[in-house]
C-alpha positions as CSV (number, residue, x, y, z in Angstrom):
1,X,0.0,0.0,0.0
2,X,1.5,3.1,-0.9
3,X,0.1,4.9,2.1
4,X,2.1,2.3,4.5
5,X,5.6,1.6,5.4
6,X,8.0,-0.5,6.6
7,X,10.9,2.3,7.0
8,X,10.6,2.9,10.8
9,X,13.2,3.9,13.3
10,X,12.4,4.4,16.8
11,X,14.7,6.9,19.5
12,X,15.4,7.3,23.0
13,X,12.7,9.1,25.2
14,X,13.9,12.9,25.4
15,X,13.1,14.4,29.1
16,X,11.7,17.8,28.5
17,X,12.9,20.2,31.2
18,X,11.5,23.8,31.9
19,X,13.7,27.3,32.4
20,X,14.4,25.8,35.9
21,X,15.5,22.8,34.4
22,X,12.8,20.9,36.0
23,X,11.4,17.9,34.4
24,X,8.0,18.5,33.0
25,X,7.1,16.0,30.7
26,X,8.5,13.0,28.4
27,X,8.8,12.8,24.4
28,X,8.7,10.2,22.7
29,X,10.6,10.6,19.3
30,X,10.1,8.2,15.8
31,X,10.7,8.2,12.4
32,X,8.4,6.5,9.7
33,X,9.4,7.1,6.5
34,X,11.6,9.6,7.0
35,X,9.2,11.4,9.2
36,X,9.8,12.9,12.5
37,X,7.1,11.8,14.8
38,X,6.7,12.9,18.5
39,X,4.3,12.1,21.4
40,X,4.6,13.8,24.8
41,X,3.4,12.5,28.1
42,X,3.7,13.6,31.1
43,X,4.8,10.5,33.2
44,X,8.3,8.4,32.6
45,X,6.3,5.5,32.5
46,X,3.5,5.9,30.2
47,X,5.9,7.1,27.5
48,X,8.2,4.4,28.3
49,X,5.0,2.1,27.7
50,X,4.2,4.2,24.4
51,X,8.0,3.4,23.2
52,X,7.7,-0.1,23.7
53,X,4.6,-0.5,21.7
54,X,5.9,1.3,19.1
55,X,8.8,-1.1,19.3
56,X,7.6,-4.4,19.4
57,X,5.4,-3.3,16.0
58,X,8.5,-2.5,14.3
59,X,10.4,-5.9,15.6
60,X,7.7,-7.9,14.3
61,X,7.8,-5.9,10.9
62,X,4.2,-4.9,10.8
63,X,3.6,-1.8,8.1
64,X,3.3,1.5,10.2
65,X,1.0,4.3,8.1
66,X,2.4,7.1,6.6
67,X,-0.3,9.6,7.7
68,X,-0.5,8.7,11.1
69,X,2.9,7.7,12.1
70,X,1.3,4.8,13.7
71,X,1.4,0.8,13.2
72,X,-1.7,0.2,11.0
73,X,-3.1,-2.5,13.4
74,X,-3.7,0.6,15.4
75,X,-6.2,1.9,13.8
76,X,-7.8,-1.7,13.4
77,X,-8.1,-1.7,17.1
78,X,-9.5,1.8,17.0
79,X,-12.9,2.1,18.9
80,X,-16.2,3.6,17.0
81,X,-15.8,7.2,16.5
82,X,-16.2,8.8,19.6
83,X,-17.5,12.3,20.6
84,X,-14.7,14.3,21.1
85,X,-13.4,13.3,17.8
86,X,-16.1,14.2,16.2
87,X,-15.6,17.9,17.8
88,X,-12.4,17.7,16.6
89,X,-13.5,17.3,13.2
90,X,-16.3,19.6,13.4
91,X,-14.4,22.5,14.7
92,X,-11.9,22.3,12.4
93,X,-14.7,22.1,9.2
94,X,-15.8,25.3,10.6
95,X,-13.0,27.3,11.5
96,X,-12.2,28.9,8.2
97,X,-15.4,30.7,7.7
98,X,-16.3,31.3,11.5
99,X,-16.1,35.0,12.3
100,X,-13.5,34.9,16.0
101,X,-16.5,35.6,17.6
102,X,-18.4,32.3,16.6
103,X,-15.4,30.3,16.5
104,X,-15.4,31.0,20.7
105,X,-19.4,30.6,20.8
106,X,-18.8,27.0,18.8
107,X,-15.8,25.8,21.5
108,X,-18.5,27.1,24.6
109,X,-21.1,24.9,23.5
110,X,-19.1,22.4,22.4
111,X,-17.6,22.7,25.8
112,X,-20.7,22.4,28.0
113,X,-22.0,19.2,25.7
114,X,-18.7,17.5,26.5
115,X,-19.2,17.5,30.2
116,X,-22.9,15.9,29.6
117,X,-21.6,12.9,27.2
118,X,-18.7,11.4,29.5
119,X,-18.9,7.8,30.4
120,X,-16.8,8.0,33.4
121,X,-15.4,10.1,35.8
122,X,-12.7,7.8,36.6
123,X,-9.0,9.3,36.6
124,X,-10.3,12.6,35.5
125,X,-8.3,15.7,35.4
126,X,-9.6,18.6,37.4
127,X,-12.4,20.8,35.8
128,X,-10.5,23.6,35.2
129,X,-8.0,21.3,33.9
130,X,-10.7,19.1,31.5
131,X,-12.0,22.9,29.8
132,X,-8.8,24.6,29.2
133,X,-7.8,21.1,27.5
134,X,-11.0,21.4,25.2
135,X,-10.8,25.8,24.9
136,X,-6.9,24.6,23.7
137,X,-7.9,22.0,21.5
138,X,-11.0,23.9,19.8
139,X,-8.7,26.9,19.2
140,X,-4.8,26.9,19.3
141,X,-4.7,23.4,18.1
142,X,-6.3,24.6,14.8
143,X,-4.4,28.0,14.0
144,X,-1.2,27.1,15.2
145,X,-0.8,23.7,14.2
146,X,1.1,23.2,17.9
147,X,1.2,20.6,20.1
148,X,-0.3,20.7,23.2
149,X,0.9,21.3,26.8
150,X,1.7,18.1,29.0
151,X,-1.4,19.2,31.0
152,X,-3.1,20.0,28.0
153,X,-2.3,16.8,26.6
154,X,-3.1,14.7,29.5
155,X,-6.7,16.1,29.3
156,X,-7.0,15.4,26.0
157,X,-5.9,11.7,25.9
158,X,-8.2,11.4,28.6
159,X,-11.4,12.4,26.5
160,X,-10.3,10.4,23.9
161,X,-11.3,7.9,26.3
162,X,-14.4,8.4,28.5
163,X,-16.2,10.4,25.7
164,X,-19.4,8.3,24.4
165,X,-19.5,6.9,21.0
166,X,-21.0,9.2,18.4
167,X,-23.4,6.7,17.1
168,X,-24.7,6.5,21.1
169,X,-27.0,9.3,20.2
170,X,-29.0,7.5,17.7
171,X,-29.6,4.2,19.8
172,X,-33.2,4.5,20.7
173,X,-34.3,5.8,24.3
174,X,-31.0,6.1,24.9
175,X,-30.0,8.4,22.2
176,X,-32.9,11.2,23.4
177,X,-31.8,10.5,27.2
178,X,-27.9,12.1,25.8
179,X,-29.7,14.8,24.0
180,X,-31.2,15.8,26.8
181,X,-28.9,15.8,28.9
182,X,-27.1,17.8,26.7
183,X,-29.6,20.1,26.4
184,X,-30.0,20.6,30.2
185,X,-26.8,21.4,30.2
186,X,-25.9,24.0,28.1
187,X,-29.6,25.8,29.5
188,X,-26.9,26.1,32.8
189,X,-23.9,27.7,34.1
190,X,-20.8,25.9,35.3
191,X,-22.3,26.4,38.7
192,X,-25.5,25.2,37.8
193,X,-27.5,28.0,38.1
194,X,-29.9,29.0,35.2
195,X,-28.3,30.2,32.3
196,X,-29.0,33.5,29.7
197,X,-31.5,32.7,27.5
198,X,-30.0,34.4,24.8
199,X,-26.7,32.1,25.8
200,X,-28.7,29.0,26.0
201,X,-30.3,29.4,22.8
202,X,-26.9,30.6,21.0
203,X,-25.4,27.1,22.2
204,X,-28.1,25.1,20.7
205,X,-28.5,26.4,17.4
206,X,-24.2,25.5,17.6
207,X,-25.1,22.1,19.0
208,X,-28.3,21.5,15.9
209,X,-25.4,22.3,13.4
210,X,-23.0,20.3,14.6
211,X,-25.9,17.3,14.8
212,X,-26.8,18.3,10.8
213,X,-22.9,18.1,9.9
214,X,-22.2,14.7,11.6
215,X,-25.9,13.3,9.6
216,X,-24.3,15.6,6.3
217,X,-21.4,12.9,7.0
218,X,-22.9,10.3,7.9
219,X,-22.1,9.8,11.0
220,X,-25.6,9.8,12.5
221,X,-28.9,8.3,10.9
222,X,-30.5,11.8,11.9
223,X,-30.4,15.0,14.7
224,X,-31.1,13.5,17.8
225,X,-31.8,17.1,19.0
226,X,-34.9,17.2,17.3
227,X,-36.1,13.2,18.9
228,X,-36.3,16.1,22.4
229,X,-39.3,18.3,23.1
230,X,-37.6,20.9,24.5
231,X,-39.4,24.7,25.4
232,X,-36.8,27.6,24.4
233,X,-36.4,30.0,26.9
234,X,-38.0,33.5,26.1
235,X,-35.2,36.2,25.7
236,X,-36.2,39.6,25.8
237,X,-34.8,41.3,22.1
238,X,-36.5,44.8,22.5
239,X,-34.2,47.5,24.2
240,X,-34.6,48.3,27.9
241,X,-36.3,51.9,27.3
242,X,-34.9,52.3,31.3
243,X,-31.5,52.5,29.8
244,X,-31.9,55.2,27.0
245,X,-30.5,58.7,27.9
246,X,-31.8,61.8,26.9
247,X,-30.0,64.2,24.9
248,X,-29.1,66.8,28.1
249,X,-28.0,63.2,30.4
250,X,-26.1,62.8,27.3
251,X,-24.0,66.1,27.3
252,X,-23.6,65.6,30.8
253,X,-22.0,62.6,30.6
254,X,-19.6,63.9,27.7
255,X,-18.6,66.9,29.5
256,X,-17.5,64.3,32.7
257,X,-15.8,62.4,30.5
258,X,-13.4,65.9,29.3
259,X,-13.2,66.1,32.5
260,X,-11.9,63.0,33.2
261,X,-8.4,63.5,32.4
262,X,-5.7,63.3,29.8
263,X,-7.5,59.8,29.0
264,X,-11.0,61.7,28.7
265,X,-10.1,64.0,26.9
266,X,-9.2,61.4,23.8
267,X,-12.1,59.8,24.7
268,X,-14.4,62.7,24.6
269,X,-15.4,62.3,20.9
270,X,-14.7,58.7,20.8
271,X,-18.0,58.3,22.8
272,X,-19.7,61.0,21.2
273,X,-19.7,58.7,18.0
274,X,-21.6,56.3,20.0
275,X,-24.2,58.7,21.0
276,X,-24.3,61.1,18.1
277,X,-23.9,58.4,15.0
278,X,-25.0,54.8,16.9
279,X,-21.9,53.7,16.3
280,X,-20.8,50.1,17.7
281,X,-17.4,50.1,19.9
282,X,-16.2,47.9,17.5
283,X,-16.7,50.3,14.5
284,X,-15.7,53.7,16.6
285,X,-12.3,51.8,17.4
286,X,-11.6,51.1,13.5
287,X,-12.3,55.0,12.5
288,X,-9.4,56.2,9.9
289,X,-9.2,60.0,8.7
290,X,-10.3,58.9,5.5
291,X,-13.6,57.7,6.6
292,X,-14.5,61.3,8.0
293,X,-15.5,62.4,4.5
294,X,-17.0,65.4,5.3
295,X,-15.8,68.1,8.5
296,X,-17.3,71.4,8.0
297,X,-16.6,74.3,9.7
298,X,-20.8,74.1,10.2
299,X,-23.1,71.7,10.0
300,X,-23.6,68.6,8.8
301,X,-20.6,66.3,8.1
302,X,-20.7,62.8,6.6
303,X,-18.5,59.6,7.5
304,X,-18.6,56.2,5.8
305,X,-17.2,52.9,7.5
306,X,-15.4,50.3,5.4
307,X,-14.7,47.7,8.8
308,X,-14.8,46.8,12.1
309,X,-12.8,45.5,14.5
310,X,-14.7,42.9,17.4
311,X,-12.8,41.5,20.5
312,X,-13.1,38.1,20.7
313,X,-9.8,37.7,22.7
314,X,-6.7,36.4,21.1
315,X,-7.0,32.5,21.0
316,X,-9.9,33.2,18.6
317,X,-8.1,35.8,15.7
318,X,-6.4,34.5,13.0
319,X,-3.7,37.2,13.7
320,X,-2.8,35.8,17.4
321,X,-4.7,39.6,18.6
322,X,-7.4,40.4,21.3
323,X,-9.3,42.3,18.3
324,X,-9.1,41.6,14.6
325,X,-10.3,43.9,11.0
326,X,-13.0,42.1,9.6
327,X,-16.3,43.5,7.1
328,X,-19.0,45.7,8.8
329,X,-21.7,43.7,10.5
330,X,-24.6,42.1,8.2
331,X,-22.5,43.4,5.4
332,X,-19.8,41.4,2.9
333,X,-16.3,42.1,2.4
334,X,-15.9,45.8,0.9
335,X,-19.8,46.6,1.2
336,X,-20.0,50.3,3.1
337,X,-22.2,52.8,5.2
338,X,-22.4,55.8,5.4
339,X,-23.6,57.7,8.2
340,X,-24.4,61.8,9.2
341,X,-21.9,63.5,11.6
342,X,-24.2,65.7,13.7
343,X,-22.9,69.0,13.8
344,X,-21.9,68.7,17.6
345,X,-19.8,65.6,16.8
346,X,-18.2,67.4,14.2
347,X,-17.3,69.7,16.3
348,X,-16.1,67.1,18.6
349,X,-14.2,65.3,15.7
350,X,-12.3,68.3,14.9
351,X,-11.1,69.1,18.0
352,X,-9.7,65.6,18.3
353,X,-8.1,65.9,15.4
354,X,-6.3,68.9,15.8
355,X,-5.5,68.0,19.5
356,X,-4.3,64.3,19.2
357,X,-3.7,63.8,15.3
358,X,-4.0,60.1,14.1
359,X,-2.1,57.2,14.4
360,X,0.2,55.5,11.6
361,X,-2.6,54.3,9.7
362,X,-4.8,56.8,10.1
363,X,-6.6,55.9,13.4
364,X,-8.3,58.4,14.9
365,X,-8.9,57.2,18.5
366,X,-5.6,55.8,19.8
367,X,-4.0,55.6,23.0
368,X,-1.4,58.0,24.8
369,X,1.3,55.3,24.0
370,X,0.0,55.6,20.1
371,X,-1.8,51.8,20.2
372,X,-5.1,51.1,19.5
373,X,-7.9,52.0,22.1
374,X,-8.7,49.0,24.1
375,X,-11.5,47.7,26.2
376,X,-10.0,48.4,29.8
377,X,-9.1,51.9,29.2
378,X,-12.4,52.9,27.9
379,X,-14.6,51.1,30.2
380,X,-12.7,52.5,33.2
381,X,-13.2,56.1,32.0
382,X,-16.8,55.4,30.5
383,X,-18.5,53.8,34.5
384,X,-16.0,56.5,36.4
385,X,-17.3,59.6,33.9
386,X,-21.3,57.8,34.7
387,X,-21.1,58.1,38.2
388,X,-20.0,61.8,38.1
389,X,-22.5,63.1,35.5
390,X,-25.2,61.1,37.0
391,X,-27.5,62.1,39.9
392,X,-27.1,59.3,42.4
393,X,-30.8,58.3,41.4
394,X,-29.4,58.1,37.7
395,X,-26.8,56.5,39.0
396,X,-28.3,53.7,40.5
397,X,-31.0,53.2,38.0
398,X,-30.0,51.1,34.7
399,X,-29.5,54.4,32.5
400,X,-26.9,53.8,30.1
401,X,-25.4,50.8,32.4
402,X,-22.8,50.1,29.4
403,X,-21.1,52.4,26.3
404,X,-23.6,50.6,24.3
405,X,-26.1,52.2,25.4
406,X,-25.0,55.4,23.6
407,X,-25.7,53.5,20.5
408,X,-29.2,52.6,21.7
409,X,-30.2,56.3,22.7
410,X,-28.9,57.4,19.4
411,X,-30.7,55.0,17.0
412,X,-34.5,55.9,19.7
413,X,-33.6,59.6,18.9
414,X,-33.4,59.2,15.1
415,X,-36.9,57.1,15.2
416,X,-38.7,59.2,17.7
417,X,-37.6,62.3,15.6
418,X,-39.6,61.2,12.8
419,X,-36.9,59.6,10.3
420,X,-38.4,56.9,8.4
421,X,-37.0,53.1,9.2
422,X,-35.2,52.4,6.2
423,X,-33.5,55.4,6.8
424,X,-32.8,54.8,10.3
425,X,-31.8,51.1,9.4
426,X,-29.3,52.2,6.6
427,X,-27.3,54.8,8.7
428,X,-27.4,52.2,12.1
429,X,-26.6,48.9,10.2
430,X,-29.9,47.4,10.8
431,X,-32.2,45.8,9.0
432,X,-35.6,47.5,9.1
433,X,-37.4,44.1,10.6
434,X,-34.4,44.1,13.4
435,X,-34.8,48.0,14.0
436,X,-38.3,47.8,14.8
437,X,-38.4,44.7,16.6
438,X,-35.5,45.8,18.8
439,X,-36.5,49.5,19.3
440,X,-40.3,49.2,19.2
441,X,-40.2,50.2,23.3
442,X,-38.5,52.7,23.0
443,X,-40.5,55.2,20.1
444,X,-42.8,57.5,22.8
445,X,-44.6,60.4,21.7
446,X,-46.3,58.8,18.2
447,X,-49.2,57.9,20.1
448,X,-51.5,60.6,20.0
449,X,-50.4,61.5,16.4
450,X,-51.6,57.9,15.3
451,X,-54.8,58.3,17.1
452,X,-55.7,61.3,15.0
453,X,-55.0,60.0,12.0
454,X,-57.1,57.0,13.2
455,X,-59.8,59.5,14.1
456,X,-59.6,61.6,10.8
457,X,-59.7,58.5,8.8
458,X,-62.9,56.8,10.5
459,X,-64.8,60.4,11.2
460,X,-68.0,60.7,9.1
């Protein structure tokens, strides 16, 4: 078989010592075919044991295969496909078109359903030690092509093992028993207390597709999701009208934030492109000079965003980064929007401009140092500025409890001013079904409008 060879040479087990010289773990090095194989473990003796397995197949001349590096009877022996191989193979199917932020919201659920689908307990790593194995594995593994830590790969061996058979969840009774177990679980947190709704139903609509690839494959007859009646929880989509400022709360709160500090004051307009243009964080953070098309010296000015840039934290990027450039949301690569700079954040812009210039490429909100603006540096000055342009009633009320807030007060402004939806949708990245359904709390004043019209219509 050309995939199979006989060419095998086995080496001495290399102790791998950390910067204190330490032993941390064993490797076990091979050649097949002119291939450098390796395996580490963490204990002398189980790599020992590996070695001499490895060994006695290449004594008694059986054919060791080319992809795998291991004797083929190996793979003979091989149990059914199990789950966690299956996640393996799912995740990695997925990767290349996942956004960061869905590549994380695939290895969470992925996660929780892994914890309900073991079939022991026995010689189990720690908890903490099981899910950084799996967040490793669903992540790192994947980009970086490494290998894993000894912990890492302790873990990991370890699922390989006490991880059900795929095919389990198609066996009847007890194939919906798994799924709901499953789906209990991921309708939790870690500490078992009721989870999000919005977070419960994110994980299952990760866990159905998962189910429709591994029946796409044909790994399972059917999804054994859909053999479970299961009620999803109600999540509330509107926006909280409790947490929409008004326009004079909103000039308070930019004023406290100039007053702030040498922070504040870069951050003065960076907020104001929350509030004035229902910006996202995301998209303010990505602003270059050229996307200010229009500054007058009065009136009106126009901007038009090309990207964004959404933290999903650094294991998820494809560029190793906390944050990475990507299209604007519900939009494809190179699609645009362009949206009104209200005189007052022109104003705003301008002074920023002048005062703190732009970065290498153009940035306009960076930090003193000359980097990016990041999520701890804003946050801190966005609750501390709150608290000091707030009355303590404010204060303690949900008003603008979080920057994107601003976003939300601006986009119930633009609709409770009388712009027409589509508009309003174009200019906040909506669509117009979304927009309404989301801000339908929080348009006041239209009432007694509507009931004159109703009136003039009906009136004999």
């Amino acid at each position: 078989m050309e995939d199979t060879t006989y060419d095998v040479r086995v080496y001495k087990i290399e102790a791998r010592k950390n910067a204190k010289g330490t032993i941390t773990s064993f490797r076990v090095l091979w050649r097949v075919g002119g291939e450098l194989r390796k395996e580490t473990l963490r204990k002398a003796a189980q790599a020992d044991a590996f070695r001499s397995k490895l060994m006695t197949a290449s004594r008694e001349g059986e054919a060791f295969d080319m992809r795998t590096g291991r004797p083929v009877s190996w793979a003979r022996e091989k149990s059914p496909l199990s789950w966690y191989a299956f996640t393996l193979a799912y995740v990695e199917t997925k990767w290349p078109y996942a956004s960061p932020n869905h590549r994380r919201g695939i290895a969470e659920a992925l996660t929780d359903a892994t914890e309900a689908l073991l079939t022991s307990d026995s010689g189990q790593p720690s908890r903490d030690a099981r899910r950084g194995a799996l967040r490793w594995a669903y992540s790192t593994r994947i980009r970086d092509k490494s290998e894993p830590s000894p912990e890492h790969a302790e873990a990991l061996r370890w699922f390989e093992e006490h991880t059900i058979p795929l095919a389990a969840l198609s066996e009847p009774g007890r194939g919906a028993t798994l799924a709901r177990a499953v789906l209990d679980r991921i309708s939790r947190t870690k500490s078992g207390e009721l989870a999000a709704a919005n977070t419960a139903n994110r994980k299952r609509m990760v866990l159905n597709n998962a189910m429709e690839y591994a029946r796409e494959i044909g790994a399972l007859p059917g999804n054994p999701l859909k053999s479970v009646k299961w009620t999803k929880p109600r999540t509330m989509s509107a926006v909280d009208p409790r947490t929409v400022i008004n326009v004079e709360q909103a000039r308070r709160f930019l004023v406290a934030v100039r007053k702030h500090g040498k922070r504040g004051e870069r951050m003065q307009a960076f907020f104001g492109c929350m509030y004035y243009a229902a910006l996202r964080p995301e998209e303010v953070i990505d602003i270059r000079r050229a996307h200010l098309t229009s500054l007058p010296g009065e009136g009106w000015g126009e901007m038009r965003l090309t990207n964004a840039e959404p933290r999903a934290g650094s294991r998820w990027t494809n560029n190793g980064q906390p944050r990475e450039r990507r299209a604007l949301k519900h939009r494809a690569d190179g699609e645009t929007r362009p949206v009104p700079i209200h005189p007052e954040l022109v104003t705003l812009l301008r002074s920023h401009l002048e005062e703190f210039g732009t970065g290498p490429d153009g940035r306009v909100f960076i930090g003193p140092r000359g980097g990016e603006m990041t999520d701890r540096a804003y946050l801190k000055v966005f609750h501390e500025a709150r608290e000091k342009a707030f009355t303590p009633e404010e204060a303690a009320s949900p008003l603008m409890d979080v920057p994107y807030a601003l976003r939300h007060a601006a986009v119930s402004t633009w609709l409770n001013a009388g712009v027409p939806a589509p508009q309003v949708a174009e200019w906040a990245g909506h669509s117009v079904d979304v927009l309404l359904r989301v801000y339908a709390t929080c348009i006041h004043g239209q009432q007694g409008e509507a009931m004159r019209r109703i009136w003039d219509a009906t009136a004999s």
